[in-house]
C-alpha positions in Angstrom: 0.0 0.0 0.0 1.1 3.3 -1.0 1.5 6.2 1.9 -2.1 7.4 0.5 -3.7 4.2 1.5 -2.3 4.0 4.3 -3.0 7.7 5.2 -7.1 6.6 4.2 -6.9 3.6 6.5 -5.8 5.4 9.3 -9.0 8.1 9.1 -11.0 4.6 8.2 -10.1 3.3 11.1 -10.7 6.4 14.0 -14.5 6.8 12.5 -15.2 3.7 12.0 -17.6 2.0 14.5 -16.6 -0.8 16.6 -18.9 -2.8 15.0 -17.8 -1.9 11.1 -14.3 -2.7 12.7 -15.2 -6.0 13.4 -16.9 -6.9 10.3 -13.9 -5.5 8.3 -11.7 -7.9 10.2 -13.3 -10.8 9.5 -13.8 -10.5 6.3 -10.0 -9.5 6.1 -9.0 -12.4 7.9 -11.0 -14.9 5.8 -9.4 -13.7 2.3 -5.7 -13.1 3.5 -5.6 -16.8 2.7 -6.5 -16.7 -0.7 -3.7 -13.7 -1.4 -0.7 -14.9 -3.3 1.4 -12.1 -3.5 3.8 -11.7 -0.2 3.3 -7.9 -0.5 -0.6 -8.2 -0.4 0.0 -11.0 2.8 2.3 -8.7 4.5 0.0 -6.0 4.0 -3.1 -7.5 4.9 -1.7 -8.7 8.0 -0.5 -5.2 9.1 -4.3 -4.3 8.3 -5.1 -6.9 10.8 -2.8 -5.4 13.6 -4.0 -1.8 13.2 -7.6 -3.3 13.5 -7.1 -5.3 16.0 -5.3 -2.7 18.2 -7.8 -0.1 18.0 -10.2 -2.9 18.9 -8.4 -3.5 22.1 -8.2 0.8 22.7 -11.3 1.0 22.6 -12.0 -2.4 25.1 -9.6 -0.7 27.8 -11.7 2.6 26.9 -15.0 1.3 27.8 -14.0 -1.0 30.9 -12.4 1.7 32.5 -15.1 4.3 32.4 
């Protein structure tokens, strides 16, 4: 992904809902398999960590209010 895409992903991933979020990484997660390319792998699975990171923010967010 070019510094564009990643620059789109990021504001993606502030307003996107928790619930979005979590459809998103599913659906991510079931076709990073089918990717051949180790460029498209590596970048899915950095997709995955961002998700799954701001998942876990916003967990610790909510428990500790």
């Amino acid at each position: 992904m070019n510094k564009d895409d990643w620059k789109a992903f990021l504001r993606w991933l502030e307003s996107a809902d928790s619930a979005e979020l979590e459809r998103k990484l599913l659906a991510l997660e079931t076709r990073t398999a089918t990717f051949t390319e180790a460029a498209v792998r590596a970048d899915a699975r950095r997709l995955l960590a961002w998700i799954n990171v701001e998942l876990e923010a916003r967990r610790v967010l909510r428990e500790s209010k």
